[in-house]
BATI-183659 format. One record per residue: residue number from 1; residue in one letter; x, y, z of N, C-alpha, C in turn. Coordinates in nm, 2 decimals, padded with zeros to 4 digits. Each point is the difference from the previous one (the first is absolute). Layout:
    i  aa     npx     npy     npz    capx    capy    capz     cpx     cpy     cpz
  NUM   A       X       Y       Z       X       Y       Z       X       Y       Z
...
//
This chain:
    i  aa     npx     npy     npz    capx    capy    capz     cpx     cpy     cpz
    1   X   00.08  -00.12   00.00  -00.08   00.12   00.00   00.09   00.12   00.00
    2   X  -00.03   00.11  -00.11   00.03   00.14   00.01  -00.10   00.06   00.02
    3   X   00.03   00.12   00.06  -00.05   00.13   00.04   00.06   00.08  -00.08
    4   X  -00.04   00.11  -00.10   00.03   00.06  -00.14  -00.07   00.13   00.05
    5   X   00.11   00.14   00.00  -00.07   00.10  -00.01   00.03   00.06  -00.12
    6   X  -00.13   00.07  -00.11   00.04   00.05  -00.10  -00.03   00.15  -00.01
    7   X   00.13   00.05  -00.08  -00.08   00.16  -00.02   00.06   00.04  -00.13
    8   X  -00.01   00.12  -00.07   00.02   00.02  -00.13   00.02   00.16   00.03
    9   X   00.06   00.06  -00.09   00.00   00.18  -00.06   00.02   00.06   00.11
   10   X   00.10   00.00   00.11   00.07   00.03   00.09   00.03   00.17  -00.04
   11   X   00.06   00.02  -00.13   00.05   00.12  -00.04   00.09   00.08   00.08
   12   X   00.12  -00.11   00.06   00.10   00.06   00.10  -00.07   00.05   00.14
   13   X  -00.12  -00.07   00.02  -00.06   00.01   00.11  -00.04  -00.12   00.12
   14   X   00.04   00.00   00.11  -00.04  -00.11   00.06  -00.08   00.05   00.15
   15   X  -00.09  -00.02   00.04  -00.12   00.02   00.05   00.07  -00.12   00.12
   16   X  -00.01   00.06   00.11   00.11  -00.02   00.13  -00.11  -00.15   00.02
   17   X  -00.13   00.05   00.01  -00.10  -00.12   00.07   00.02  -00.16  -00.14
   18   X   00.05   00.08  -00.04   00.03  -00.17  -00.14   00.02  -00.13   00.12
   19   X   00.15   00.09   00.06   00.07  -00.11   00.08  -00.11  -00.05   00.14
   20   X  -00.11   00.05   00.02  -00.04  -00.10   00.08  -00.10  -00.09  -00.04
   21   X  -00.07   00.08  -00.10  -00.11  -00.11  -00.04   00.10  -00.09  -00.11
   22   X   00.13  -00.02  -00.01   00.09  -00.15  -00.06   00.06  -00.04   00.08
   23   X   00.01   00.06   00.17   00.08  -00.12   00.10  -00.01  -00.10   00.00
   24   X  -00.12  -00.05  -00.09  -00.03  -00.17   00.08   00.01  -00.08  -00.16
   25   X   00.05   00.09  -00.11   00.06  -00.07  -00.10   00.10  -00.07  -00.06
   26   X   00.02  -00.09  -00.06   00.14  -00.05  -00.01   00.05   00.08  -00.14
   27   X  -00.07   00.02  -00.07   00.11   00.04  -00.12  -00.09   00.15  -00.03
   28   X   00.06   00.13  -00.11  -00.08   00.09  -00.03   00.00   00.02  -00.12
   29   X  -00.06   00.02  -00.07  -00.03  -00.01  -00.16   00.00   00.11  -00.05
   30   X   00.05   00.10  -00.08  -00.01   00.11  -00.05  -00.05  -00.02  -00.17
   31   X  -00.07   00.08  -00.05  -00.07  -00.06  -00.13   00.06   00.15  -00.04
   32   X   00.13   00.08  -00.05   00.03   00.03  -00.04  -00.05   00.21   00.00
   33   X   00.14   00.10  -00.03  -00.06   00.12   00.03   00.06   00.04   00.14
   34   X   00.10  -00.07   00.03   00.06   00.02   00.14   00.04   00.15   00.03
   35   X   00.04   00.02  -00.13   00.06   00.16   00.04   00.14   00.01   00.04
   36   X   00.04  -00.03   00.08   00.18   00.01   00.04   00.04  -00.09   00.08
   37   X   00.14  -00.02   00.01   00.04  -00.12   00.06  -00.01   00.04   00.16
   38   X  -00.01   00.03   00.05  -00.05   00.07   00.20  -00.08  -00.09  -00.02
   39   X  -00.15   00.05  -00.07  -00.09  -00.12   00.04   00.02  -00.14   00.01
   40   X   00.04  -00.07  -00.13   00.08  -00.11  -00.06   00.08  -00.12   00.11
   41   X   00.09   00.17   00.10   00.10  -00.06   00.08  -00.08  -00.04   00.12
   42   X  -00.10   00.10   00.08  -00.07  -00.01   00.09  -00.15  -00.13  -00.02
   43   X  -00.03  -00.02  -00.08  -00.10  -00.13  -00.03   00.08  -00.12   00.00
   44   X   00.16  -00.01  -00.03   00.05  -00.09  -00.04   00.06  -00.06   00.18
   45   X   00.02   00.14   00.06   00.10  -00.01   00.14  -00.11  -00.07   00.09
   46   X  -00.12   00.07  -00.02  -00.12  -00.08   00.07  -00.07  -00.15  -00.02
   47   X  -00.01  -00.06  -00.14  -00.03  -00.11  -00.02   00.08  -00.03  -00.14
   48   X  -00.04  -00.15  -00.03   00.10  -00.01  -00.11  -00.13   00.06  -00.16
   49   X   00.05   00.07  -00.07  -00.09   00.03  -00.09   00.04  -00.02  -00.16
   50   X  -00.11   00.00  -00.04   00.02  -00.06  -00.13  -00.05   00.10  -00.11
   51   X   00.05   00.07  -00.08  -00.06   00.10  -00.07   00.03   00.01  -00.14
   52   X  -00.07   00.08  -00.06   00.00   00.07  -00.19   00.07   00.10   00.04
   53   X   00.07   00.04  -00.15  -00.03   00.16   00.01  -00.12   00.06  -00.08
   54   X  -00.04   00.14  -00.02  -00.09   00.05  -00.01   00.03   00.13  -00.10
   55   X  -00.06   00.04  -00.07   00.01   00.11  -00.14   00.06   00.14   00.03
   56   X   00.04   00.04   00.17  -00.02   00.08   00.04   00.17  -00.02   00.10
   57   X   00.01  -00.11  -00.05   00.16  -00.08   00.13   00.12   00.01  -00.14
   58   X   00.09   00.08   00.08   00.12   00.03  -00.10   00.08  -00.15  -00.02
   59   X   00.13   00.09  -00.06   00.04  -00.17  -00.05   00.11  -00.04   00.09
   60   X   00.05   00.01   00.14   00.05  -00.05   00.12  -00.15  -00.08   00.05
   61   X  -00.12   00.07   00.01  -00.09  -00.10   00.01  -00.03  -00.11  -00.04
   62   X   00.05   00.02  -00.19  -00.02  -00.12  -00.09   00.11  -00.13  -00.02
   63   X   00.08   00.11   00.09   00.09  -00.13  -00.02  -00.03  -00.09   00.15
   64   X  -00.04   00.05   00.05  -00.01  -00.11   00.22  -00.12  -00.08  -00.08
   65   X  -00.09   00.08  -00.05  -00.14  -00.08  -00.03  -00.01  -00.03  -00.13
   66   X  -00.08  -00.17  -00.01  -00.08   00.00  -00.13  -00.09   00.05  -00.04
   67   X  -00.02   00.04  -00.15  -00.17   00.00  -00.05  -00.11  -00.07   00.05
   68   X   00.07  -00.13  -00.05  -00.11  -00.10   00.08   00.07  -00.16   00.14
   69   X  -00.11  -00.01   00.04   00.04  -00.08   00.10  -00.11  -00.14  -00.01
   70   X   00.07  -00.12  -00.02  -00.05  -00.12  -00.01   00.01  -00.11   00.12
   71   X  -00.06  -00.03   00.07   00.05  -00.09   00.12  -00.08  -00.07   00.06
   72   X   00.03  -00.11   00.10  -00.12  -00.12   00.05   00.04   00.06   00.15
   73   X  -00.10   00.04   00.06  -00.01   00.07   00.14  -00.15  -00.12   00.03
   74   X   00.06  -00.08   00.10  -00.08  -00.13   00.06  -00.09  -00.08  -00.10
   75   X   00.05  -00.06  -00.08  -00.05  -00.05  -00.14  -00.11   00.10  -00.05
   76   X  -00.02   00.16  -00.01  -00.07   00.05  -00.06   00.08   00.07  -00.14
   77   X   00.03   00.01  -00.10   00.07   00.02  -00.12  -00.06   00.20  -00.02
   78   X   00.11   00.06   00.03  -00.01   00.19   00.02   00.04   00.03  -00.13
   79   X  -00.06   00.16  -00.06   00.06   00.01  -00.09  -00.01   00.14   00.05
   80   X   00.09   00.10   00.00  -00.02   00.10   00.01   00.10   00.12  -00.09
   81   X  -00.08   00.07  -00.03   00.09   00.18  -00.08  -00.10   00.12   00.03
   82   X   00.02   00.08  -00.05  -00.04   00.14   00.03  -00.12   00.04  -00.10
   83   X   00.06  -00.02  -00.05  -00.16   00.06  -00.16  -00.03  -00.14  -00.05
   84   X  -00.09  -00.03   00.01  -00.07  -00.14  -00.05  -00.17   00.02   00.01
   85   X  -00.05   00.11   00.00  -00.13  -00.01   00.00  -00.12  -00.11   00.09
   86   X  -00.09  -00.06  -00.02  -00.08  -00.05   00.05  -00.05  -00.11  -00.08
   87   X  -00.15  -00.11   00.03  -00.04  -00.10  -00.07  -00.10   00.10  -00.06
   88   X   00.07  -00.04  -00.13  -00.14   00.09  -00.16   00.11   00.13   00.01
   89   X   00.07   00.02   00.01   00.05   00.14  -00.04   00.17  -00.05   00.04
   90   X   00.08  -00.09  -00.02   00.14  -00.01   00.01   00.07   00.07  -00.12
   91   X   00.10   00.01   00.06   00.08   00.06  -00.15   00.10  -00.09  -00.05
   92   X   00.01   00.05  -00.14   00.01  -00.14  -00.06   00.12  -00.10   00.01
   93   X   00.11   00.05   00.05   00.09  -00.09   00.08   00.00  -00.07   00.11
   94   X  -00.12   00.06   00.07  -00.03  -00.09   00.13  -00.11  -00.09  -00.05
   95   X  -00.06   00.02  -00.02  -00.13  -00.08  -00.13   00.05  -00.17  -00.06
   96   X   00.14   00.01  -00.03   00.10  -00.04  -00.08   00.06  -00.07   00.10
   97   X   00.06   00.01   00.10   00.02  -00.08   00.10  -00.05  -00.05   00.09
   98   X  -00.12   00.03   00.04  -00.10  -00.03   00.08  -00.06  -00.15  -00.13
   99   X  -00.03   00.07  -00.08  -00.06  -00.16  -00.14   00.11  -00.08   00.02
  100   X   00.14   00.01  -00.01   00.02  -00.07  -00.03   00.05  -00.14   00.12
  101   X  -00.01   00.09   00.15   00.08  -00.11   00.11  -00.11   00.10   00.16
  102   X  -00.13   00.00  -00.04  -00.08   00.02   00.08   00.06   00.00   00.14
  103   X   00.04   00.10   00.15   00.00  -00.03   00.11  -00.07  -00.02   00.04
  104   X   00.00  -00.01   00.14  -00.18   00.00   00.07   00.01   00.14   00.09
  105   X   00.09   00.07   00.03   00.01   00.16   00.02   00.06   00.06  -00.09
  106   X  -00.11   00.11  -00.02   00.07   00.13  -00.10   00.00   00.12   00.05
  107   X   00.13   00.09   00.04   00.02   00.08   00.08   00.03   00.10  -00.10
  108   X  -00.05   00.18   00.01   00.09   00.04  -00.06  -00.08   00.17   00.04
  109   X   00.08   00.09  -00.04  -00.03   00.14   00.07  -00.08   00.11  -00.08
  110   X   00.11   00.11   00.02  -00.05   00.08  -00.13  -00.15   00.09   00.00
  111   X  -00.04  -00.02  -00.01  -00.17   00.05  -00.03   00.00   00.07   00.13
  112   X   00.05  -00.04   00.13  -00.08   00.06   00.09  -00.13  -00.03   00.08
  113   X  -00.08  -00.09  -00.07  -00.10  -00.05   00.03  -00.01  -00.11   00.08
  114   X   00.00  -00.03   00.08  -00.07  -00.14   00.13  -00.09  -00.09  -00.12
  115   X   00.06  -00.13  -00.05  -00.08  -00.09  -00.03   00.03  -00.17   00.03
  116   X  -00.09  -00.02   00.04  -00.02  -00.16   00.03  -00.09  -00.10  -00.09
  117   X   00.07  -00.04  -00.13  -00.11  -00.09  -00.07   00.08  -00.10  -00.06
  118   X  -00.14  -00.09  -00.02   00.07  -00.13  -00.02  -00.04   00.03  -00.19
  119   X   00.08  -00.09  -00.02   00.02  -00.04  -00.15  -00.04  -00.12  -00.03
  120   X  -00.15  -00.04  -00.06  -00.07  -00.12   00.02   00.10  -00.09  -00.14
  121   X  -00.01   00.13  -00.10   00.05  -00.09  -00.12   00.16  -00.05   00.05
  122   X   00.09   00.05   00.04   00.14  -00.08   00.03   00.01  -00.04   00.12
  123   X  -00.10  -00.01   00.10  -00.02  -00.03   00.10   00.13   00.00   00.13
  124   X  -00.01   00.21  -00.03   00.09   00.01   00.11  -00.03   00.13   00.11
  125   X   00.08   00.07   00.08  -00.09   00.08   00.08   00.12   00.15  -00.03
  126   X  -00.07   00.10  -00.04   00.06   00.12  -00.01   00.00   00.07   00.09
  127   X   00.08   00.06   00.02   00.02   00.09   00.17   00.14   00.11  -00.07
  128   X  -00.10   00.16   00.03   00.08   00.12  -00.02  -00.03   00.08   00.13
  129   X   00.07   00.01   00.09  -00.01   00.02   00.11  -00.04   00.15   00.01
  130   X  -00.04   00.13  -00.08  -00.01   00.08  -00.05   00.15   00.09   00.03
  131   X   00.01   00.15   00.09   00.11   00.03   00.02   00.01   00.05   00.13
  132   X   00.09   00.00   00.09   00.02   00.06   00.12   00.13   00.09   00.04
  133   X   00.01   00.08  -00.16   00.10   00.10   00.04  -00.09   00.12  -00.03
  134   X   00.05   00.10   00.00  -00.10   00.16  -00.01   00.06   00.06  -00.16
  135   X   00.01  -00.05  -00.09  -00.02   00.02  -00.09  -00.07  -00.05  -00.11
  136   X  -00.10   00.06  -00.08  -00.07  -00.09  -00.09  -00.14   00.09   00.02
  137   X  -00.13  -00.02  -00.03  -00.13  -00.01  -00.02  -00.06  -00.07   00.14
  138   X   00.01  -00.10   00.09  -00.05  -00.09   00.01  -00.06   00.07   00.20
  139   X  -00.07   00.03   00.01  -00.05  -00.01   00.11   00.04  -00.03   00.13
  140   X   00.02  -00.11   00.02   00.03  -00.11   00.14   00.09  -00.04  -00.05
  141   X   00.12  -00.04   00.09   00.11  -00.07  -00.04  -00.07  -00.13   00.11
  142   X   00.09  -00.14  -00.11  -00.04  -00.07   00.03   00.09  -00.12   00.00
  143   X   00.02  -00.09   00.06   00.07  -00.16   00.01  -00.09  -00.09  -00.02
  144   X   00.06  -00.14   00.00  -00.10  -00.12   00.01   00.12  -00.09   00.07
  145   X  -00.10  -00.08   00.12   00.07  -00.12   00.04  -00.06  -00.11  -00.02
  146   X   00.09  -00.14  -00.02  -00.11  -00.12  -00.03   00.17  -00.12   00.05
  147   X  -00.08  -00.09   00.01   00.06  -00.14   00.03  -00.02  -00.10  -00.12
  148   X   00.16  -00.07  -00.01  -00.03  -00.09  -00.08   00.00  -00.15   00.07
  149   X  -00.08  -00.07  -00.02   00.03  -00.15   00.05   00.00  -00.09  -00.09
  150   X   00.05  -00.12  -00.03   00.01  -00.09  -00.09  -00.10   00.06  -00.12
  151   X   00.11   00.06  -00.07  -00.11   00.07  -00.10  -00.11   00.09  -00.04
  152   X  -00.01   00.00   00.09  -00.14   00.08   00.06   00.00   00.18   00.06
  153   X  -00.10   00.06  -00.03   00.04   00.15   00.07  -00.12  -00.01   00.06
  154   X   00.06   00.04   00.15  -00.16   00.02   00.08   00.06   00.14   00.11
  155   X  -00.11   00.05   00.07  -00.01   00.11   00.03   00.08   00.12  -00.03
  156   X  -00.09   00.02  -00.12   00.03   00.14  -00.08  -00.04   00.06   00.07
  157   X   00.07   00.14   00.00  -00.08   00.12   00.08   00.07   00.14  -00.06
  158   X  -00.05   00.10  -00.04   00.00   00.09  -00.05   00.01   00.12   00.14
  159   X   00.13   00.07   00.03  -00.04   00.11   00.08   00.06   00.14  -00.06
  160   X  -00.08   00.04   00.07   00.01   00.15  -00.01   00.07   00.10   00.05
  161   X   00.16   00.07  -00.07   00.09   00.06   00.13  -00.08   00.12  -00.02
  162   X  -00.13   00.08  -00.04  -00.03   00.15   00.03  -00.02   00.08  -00.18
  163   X   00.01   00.11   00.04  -00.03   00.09  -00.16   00.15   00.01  -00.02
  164   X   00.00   00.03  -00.14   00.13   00.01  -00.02   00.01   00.16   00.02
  165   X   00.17   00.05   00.01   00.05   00.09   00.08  -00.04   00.03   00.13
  166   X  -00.08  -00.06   00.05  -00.01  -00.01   00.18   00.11  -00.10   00.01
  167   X   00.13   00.06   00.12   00.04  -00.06   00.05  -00.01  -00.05   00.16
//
């Protein structure tokens, strides 16, 4: 069993309360848009993390981080990058990878938007954690935590660190 905390579009920002609602996590997942390596170093010093870079992360970022990240976290098959869109609206490289070697999680950032949906046709679960740095469009910054157990993700939970630019 893991305990998985995810967040996305940081934009060189890290929101102090991250680190308590992921104390009880074992790994941290960054879905790319980190912003600078401070954050990078401080997510990494706190748990061990796994991350993209993001459209927005220079190229010291691009070289620590991949585009994409492929991996079996408790026999569940992850696939994660930063711009990859959603089920019915992927772009067409992710589209293209996803047909051809389907995971059963699909992680990925960008938009800004909090979404949780499954993908009946490749039958797998998309998760864009929306964003929880103070830059962007997006209202509430936001994380997602969830557990994996033999394959399996169970208690998702969506929280809310506040409005964005309230610190």
């Amino acid at each position: 069993m893991k305990r998985i905390g995810l967040l996305s579009d940081t934009h060189s920002f890290l929101d102090e309360n991250i680190f308590t609602y992921f104390k009880d996590c074992d790994e941290i997942w960054h879905a790319g848009d980190i912003g600078n390596m401070e954050v990078a170093d401080r997510l990494s010093a706190f748990k061990p993390l796994r991350a993209v870079f993001g459209n927005i992360d220079d190229g010291a970022m691009q070289r620590r981080f991949p585009l994409d990240l492929r991996f079996n976290c408790e026999g569940l098959e992850v696939f994660i990058t930063h711009i990859g869109g959603y089920p019915g609206k992927y772009t067409r490289r992710v589209r293209e990878i996803l047909r051809a070697d389907p995971p059963g999680l699909y992680i990925c950032g960008h938009s800004h938007i909090l979404k949780v949906i499954p993908d009946k046709e490749l039958k797998l679960l998309h998760i864009n954690p929306g964003a929880c740095g103070q830059e962007g469009f997006h209202q509430v910054k936001t994380i997602v935590r969830f557990t994996i157990e033999d394959g399996i993700i169970k208690n998702l939970e969506v929280v809310e660190l506040g409005k964005r630019g309230a610190l």
